[in-house]
C-alpha positions as CSV (number, residue, x, y, z in Angstrom):
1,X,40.6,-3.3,10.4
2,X,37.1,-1.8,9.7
3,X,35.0,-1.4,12.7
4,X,31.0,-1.6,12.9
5,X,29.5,-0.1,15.7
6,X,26.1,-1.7,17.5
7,X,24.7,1.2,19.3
8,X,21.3,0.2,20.8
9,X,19.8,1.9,23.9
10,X,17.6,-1.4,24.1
11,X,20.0,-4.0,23.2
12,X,19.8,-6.9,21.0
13,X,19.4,-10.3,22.4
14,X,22.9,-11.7,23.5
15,X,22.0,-14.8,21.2
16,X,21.8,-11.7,18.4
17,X,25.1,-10.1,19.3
18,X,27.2,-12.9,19.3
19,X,25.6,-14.1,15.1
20,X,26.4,-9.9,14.4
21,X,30.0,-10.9,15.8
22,X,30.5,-13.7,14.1
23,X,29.8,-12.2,10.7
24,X,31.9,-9.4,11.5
25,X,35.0,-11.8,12.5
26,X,34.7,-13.5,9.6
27,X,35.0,-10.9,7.3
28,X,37.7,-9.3,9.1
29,X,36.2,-6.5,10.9
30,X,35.8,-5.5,14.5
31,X,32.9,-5.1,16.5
32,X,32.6,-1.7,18.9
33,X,29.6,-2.8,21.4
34,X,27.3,0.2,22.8
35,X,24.3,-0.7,24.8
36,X,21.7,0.8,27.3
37,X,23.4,4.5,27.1
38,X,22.1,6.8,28.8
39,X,24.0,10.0,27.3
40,X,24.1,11.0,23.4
41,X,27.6,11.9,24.5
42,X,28.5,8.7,24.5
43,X,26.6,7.4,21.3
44,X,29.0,10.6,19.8
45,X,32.5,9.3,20.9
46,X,31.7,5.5,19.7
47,X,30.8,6.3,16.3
48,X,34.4,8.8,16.3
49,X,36.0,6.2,14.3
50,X,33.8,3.1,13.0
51,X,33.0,3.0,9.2
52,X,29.7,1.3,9.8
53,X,26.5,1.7,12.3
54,X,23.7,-0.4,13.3
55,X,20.9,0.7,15.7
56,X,17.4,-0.2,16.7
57,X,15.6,2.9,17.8
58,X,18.4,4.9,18.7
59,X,17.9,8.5,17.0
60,X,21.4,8.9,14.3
61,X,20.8,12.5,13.9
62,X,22.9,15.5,12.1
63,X,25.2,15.2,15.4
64,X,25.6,12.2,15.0
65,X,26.1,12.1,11.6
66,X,28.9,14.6,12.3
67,X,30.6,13.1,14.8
68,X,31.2,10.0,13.0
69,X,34.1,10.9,10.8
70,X,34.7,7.4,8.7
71,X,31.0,6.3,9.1
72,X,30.0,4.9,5.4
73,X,26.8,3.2,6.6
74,X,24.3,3.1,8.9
75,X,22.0,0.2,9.1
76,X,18.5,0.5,10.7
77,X,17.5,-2.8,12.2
78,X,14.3,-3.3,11.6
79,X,11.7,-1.6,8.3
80,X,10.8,1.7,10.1
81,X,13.8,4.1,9.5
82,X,11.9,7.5,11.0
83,X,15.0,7.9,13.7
84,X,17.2,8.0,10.5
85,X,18.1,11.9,9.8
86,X,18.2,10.8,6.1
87,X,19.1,14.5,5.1
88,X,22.0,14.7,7.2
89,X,23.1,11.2,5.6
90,X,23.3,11.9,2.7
91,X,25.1,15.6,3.5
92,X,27.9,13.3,5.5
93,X,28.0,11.4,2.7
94,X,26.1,8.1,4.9
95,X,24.4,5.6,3.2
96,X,21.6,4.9,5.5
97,X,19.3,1.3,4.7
98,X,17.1,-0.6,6.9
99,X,16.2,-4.2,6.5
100,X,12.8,-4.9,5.6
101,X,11.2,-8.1,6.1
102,X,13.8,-9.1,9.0
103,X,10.9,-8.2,11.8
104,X,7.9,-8.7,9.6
105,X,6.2,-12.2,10.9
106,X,6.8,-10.8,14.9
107,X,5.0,-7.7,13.8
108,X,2.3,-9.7,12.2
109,X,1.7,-12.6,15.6
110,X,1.6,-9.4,17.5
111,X,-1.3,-7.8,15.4
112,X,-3.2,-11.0,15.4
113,X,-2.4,-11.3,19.2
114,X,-4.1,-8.1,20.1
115,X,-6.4,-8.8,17.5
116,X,-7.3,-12.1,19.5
117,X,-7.1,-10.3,22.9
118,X,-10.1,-7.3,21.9
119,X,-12.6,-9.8,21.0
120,X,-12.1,-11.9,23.6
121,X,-12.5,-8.8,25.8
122,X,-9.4,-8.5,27.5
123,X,-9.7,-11.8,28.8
124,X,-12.2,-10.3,31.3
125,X,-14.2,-13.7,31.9
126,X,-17.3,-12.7,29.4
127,X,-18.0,-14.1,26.7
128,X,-16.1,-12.6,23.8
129,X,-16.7,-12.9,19.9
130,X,-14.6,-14.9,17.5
131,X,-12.3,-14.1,14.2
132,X,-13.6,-16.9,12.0
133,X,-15.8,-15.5,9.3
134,X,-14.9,-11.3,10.1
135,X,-13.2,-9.3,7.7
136,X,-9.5,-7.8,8.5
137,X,-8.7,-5.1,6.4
138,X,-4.5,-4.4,5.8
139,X,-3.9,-1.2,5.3
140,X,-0.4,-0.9,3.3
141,X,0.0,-4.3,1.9
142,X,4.2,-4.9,2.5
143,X,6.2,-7.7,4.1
144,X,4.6,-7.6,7.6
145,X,1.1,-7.4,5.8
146,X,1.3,-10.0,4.3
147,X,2.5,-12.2,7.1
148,X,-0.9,-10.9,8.6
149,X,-2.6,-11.7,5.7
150,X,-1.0,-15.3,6.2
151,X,-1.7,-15.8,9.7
152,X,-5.1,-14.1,9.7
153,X,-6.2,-16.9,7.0
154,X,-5.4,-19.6,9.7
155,X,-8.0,-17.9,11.9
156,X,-10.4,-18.4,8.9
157,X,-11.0,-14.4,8.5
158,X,-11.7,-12.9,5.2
159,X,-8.8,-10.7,4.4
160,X,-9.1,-7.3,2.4
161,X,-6.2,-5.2,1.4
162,X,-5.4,-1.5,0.6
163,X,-1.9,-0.1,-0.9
164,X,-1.7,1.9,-3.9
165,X,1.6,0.6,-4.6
166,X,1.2,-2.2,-4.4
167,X,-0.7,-3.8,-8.2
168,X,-4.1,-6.0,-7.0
169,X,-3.1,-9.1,-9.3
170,X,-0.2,-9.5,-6.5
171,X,-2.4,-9.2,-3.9
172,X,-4.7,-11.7,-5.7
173,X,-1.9,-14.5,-6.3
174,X,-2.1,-14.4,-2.2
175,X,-5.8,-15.4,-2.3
176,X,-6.4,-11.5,-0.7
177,X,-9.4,-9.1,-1.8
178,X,-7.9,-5.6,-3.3
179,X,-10.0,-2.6,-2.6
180,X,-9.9,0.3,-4.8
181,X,-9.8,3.1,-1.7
182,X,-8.8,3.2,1.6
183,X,-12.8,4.0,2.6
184,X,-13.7,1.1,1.5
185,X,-11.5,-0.7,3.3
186,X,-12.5,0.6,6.8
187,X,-16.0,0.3,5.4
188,X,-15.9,-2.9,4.5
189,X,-14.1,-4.7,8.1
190,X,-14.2,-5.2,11.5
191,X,-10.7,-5.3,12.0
192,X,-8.0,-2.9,10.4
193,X,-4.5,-3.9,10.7
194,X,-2.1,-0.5,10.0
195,X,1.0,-0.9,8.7
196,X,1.5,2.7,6.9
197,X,5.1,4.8,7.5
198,X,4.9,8.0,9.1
199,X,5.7,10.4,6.8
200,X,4.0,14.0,5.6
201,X,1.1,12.8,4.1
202,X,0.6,10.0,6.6
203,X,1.0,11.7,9.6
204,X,-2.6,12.4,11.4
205,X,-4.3,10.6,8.1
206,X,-5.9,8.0,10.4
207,X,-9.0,10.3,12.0
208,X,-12.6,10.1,12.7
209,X,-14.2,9.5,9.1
210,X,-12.5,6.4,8.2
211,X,-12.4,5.3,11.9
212,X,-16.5,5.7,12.5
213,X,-16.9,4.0,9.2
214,X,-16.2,0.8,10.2
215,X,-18.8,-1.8,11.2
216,X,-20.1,-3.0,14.6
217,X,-17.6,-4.1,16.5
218,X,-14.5,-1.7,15.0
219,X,-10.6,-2.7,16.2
220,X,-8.2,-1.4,15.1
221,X,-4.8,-2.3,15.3
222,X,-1.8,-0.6,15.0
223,X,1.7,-1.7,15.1
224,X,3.1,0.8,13.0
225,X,3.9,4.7,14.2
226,X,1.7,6.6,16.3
227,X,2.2,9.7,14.5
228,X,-0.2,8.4,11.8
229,X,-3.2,8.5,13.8
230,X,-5.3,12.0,14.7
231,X,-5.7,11.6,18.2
232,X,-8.4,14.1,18.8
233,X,-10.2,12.4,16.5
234,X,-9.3,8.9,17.8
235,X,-11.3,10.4,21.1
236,X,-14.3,11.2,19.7
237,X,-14.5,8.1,18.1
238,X,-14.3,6.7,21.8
239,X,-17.1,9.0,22.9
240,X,-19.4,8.3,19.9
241,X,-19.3,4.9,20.3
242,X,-19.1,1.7,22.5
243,X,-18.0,-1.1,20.5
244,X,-14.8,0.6,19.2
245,X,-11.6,-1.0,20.4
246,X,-7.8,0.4,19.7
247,X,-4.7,-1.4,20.2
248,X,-1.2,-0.4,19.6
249,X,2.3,-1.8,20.3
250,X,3.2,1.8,21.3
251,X,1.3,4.2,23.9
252,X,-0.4,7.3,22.4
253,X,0.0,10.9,23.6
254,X,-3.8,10.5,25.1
255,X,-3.3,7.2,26.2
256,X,-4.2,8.5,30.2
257,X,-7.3,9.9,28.9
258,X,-8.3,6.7,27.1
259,X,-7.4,4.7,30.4
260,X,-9.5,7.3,32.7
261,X,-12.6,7.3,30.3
262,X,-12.6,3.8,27.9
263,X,-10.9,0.9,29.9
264,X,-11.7,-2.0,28.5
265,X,-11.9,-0.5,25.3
266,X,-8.0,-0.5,24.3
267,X,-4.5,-2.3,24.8
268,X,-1.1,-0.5,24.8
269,X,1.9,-2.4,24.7
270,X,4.4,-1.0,27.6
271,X,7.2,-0.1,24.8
272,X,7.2,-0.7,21.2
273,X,7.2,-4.9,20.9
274,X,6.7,-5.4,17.3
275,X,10.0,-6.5,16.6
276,X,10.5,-8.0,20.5
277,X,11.3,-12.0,19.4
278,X,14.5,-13.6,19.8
279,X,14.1,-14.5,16.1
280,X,13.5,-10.9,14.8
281,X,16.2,-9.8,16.8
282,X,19.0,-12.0,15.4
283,X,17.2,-11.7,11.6
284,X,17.9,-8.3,11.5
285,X,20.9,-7.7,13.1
286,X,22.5,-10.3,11.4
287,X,21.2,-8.7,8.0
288,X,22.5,-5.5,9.1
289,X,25.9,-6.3,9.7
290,X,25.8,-8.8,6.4
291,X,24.4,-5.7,4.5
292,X,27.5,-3.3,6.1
293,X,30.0,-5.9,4.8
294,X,28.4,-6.1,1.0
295,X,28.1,-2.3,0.9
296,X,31.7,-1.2,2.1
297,X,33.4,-4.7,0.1
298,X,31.2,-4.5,-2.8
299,X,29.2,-1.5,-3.4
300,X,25.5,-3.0,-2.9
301,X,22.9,-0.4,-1.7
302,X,19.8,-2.6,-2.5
303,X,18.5,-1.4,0.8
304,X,19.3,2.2,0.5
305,X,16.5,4.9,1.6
306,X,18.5,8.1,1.1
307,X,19.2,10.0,-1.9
């Protein structure tokens, strides 16, 4: 019998673990349950003898990779696959895949969410400002931006959008405004919503020139990777002006400096909480463990993200 290990340091909702398991059953294959380790050691003796892998966060590194002997396939559970050593899969011989669009409409309330909790000032008992009738840009227009396009439509905001892979008659059919650059987009809106990857030409792309040319009354709001924002920069903006808000499902590096000097001016999720919905956590697990089963029965690597 094939096994599939679940290895998740923050687990997946029991409700999620018991659909994985019932997939798994019915196609004959056994279930190996690790959750809330606190040692890689014993991530490396679970994934001795299982054939496939799914994890949340959990970093599946060269180690890993080595450890696991039979492993086939490892499956991230959500669309950011950064804790994937894709070089060392594809050494071991490891298909590695993620499964876009499973988390996408949690990631997108969230965004809105914080993008409803800035102008409303932290819910501080002022008087706040409203969405209807400002412009939210999406920068990197994928599955979770356009949920955010969706939902940001509903608060009656204009909606702008930036990806240059992404060809502007699509964009269009979803009654969303195209821009030709990403300065134009920060430019143009009072609210950014970043959904880039982190990767070597993301990494620290986000920095003072974009960020200080947005309007009065600047948020921006990121539910992506922190990585892709130039923090030094991100503090001078701060500094150099008072209507700038940030927000961000996961805590940056400066994050006590903004607290000491800016409060009120920001919002940091406690961990990352993009994907935190007992929805998102059965959508992709379930799609993980369905995309194990169709890879190792049937060869399909329509999710594939290694060479």
């Amino acid at each position: 019998m094939k096994k599939v290990l679940v290895a998740t340091e923050k687990p997946f909702a029991p409700a999620a673990v018991a659909q994985i398991k019932e997939v798994l059953d019915k196609a004959n294959y056994e279930l190996v349950l690790l959750e809330k380790y606190t040692e890689k050691s014993e991530l490396l003796k679970a994934v001795e003898n299982v054939d496939g892998m799914i994890v949340r966060s959990d970093k599946v590194t060269k180690e890993v990779i080595d450890a696991a002997k039979n492993l086939k396939i490892v499956i991230r559970a959500g669309a950011g696959y950064d804790n994937l050593d894709l070089e060392a899969c594809t050494a071991g011989n490891v298909v590695a895949m993620n499964t876009p669009g499973q988390n996408s409409n949690a990631v997108a309330e969230l965004a809105l969410g914080m993008a409803v909790m800035m102008a409303r000032g932290n819910y501080n008992g002022k008087a706040g400002t409203e969405l209807r009738h400002k412009k939210i840009g999406i920068h990197a227009y994928g599955n979770v931006g356009r949920y955010v396009a969706e939902i940001a439509k509903g608060f009656g905001m204009e909606v702008l959008a930036f990806d240059p892979f992404v060809d502007a008659e699509t964009i269009k059919k979803d009654g969303v405004t195209p821009v030709a650059t990403v300065e134009e987009l920060y430019s143009t809106c009072q609210y950014i919503s970043l959904h880039i990857p982190a990767n070597d030409k993301t990494k620290k792309s986000i920095g003072f020139d974009l960020l200080n040319s947005m309007p009065k009354g600047a948020t921006l709001i990121n539910t992506a990777r922190k990585e892709v924002i130039n923090e030094e920069e991100l503090l001078k903006v701060f500094a150099e002006r008072d209507d700038f808000r940030y927000v961000s499902d996961i805590a940056p590096e400066c994050k006590d400096e903004i607290a000491e000097k800016f409060e009120g001016k920001f919002f940091f999720t406690p961990k990352k909480m993009g994907a935190q919905t007992a929805e998102a956590n059965i959508n992709a697990g379930v799609a993980g463990a369905n995309q194990i089963i169709d890879f190792i029965e049937n060869g399909n690597e329509t999710f594939k993200v290694n060479k």
